[in-house]
C-alpha positions as CSV (number, residue, x, y, z in Angstrom):
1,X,16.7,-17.0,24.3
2,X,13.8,-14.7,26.2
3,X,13.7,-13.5,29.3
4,X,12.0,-11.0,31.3
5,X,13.2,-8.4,29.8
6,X,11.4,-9.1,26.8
7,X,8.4,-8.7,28.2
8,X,9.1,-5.3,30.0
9,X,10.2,-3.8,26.6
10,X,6.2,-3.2,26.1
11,X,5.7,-2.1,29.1
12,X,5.0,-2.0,32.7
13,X,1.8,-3.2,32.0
14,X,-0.4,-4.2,28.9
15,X,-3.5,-5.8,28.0
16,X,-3.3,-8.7,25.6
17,X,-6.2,-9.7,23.2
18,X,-7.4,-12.5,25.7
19,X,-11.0,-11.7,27.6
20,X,-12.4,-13.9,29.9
21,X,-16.2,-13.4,29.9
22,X,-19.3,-13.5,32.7
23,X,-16.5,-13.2,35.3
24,X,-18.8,-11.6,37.9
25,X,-20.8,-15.1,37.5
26,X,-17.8,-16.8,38.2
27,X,-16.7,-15.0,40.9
28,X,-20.7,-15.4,42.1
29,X,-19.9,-19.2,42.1
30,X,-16.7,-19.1,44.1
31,X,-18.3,-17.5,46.9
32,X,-21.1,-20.1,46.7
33,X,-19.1,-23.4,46.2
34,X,-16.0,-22.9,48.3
35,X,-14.8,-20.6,51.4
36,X,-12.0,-17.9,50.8
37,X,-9.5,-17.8,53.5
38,X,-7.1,-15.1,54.6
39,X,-4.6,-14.2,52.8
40,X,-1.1,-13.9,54.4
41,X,-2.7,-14.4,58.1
42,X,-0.1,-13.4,59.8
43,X,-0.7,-9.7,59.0
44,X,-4.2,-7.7,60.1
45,X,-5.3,-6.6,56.7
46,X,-8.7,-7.5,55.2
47,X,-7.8,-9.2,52.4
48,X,-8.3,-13.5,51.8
49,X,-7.3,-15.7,48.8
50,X,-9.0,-19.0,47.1
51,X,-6.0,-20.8,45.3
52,X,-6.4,-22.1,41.5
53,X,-2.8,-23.9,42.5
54,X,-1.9,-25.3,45.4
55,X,1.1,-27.7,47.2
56,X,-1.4,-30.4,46.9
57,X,-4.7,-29.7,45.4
58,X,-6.4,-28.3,48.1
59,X,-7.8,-25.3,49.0
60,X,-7.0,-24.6,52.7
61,X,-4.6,-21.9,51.7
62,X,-1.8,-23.5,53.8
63,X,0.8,-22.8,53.1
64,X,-0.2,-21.3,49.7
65,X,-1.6,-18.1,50.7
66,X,0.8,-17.1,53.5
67,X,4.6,-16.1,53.4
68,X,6.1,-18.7,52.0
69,X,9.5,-17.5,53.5
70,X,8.4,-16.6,56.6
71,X,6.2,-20.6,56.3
72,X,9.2,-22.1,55.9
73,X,11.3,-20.3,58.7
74,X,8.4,-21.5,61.2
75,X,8.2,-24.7,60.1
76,X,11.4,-25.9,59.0
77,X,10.3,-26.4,55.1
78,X,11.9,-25.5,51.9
79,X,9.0,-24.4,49.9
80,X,9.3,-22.7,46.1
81,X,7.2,-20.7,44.4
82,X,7.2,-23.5,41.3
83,X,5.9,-26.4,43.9
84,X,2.6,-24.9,43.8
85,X,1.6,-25.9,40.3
86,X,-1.4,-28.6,41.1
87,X,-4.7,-27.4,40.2
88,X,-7.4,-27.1,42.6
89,X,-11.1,-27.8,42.3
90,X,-11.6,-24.0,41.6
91,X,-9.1,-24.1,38.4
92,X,-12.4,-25.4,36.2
93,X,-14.1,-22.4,36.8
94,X,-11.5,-20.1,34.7
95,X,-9.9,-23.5,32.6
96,X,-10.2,-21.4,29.8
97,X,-7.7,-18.3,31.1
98,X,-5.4,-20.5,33.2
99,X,-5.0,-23.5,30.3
100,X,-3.1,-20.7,28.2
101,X,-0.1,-21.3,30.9
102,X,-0.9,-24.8,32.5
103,X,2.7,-26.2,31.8
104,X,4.6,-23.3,33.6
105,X,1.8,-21.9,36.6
106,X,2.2,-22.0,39.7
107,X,1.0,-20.0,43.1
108,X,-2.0,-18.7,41.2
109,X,-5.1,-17.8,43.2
110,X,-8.1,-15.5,43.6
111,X,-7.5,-12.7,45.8
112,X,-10.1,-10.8,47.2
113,X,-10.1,-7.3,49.3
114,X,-12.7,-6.0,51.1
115,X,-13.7,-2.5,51.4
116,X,-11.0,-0.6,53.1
117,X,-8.3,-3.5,52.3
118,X,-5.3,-2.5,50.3
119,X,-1.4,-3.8,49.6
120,X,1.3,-1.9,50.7
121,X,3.3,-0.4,48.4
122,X,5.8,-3.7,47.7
123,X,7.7,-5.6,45.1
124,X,7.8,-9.5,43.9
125,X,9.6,-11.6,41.7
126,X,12.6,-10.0,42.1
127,X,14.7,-12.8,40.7
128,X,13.0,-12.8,37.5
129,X,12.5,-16.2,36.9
130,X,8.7,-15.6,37.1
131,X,6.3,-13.3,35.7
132,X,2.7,-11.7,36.5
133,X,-0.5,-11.8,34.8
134,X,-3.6,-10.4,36.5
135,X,-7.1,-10.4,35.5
136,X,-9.4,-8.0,36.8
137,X,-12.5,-10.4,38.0
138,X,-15.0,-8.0,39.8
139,X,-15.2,-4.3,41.3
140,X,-11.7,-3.3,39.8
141,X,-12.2,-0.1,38.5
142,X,-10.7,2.9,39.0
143,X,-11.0,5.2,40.9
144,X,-12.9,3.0,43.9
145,X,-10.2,0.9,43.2
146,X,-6.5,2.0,42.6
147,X,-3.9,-0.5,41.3
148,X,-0.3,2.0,41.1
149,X,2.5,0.9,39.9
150,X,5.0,3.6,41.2
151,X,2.7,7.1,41.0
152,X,0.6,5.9,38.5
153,X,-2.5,4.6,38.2
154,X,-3.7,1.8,36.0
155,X,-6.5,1.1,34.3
156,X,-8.5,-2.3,34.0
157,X,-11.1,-3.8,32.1
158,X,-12.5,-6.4,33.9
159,X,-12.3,-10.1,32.8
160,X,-9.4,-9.0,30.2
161,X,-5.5,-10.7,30.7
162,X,-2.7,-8.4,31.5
163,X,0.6,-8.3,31.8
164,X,1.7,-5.9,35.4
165,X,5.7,-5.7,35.8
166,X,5.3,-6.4,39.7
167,X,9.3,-5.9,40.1
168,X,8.0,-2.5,40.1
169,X,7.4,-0.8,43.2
170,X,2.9,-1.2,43.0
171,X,0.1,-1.0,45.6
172,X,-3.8,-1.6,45.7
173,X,-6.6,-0.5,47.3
174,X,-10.1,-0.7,47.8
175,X,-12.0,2.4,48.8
176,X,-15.2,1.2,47.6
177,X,-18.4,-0.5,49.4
178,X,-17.8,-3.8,47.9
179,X,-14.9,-6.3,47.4
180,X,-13.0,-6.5,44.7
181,X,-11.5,-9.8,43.3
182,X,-8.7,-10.2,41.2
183,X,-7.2,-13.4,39.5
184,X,-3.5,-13.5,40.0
185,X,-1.5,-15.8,38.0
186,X,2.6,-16.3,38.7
187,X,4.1,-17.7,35.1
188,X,7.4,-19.1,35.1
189,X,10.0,-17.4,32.8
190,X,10.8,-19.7,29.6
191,X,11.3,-19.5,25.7
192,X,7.3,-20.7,25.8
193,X,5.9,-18.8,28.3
194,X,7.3,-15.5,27.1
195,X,6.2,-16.3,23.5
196,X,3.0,-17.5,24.4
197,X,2.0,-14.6,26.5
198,X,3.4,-12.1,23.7
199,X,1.3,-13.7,20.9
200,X,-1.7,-12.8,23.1
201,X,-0.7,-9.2,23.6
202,X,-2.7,-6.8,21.4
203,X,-2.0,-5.4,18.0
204,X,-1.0,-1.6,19.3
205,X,1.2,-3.0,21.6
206,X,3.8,-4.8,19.0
């Protein structure tokens, strides 16, 4: 039986042997075809979001990329993290990452911060029944950009999978002249998942 843990015995973060290619193209045709919206509105930071899952195949963002608990509270809903699971027009665009996990994604999107935007430092997934996987998409590098988890910094290659143990206190931020986009998948915790994902990860890492 696996669990999360058997993923944090690697690591708080590793890269695994999967590399998505021409992702500033992709990213190019994002901006192009369909309109990022803000991401968690409610709070005055510069950052927006274009969902690869959504509640209902859409892209509005509602209630996808806001709080879901603080959604809920307004509005009287019951919302989970697993409910967003139905692929959006923008899904075909990075099939070829996001297929890898199709059975067990949900709330997985684009984010994108502008120059100046950041994260708090924060923590998700605290339950454990989900884990992260980011791929650095565009304008991700270090030191411009800074993705910490705790005091340290981590290091990206862009368009290449990675595992980030976001239970861990982490924070991002942009202090360069351009935006930097990041694909952000949440993959629920099972036997398959967790196998699947540590097939991928790289030789020097088993």
């Amino acid at each position: 039986m696996y669990d999360y843990h058997h993923l944090t015995a690697l690591g708080d973060y590793y890269p695994t042997q999967f590399e998505l290619y021409d992702t500033y193209e992709s990213v190019d045709i994002t901006e192009e075809k369909f309109e990022y919206v803000r991401y968690n509105p409610r709070i005055n930071i510069d950052r927006w979001g274009l969902s690869l899952t959504s509640l209902d195949g859409g892209v509005t963002g509602v209630p996808d990329l806001d709080s879901i608990k603080q959604y809920n509270f307004n509005n009287g809903t019951s919302y989970k993290e697993d409910d967003f699971n139905v692929p959006t027009p923008v899904y075909h665009y990075f099939k070829n990452a996001l297929d890898l996990f199709k059975p067990w994604l949900f709330r997985t999107h684009i984010l994108k911060l502008n120059p100046g935007s950041y994260f708090p430092p924060h923590r998700d997934a605290i339950t454990l029944k989900s884990f992260r996987l980011i791929i650095p998409l565009k304008n991700c590098k270090d030191p411009d950009v800074l993705f910490l988890i705790e005091d340290r910094v981590l290091h990206f290659e862009e368009g290449r999978l990675y595992f980030v143990d976001t239970v861990k206190q982490h924070q991002l931020f942009n202090s360069s002249s351009k935006p930097s986009y990041w694909l952000v998948m949440n993959v629920k915790v099972t036997d398959e998942s967790v196998i699947t994902l540590l097939n991928l990860v790289q030789k020097e890492y088993k």
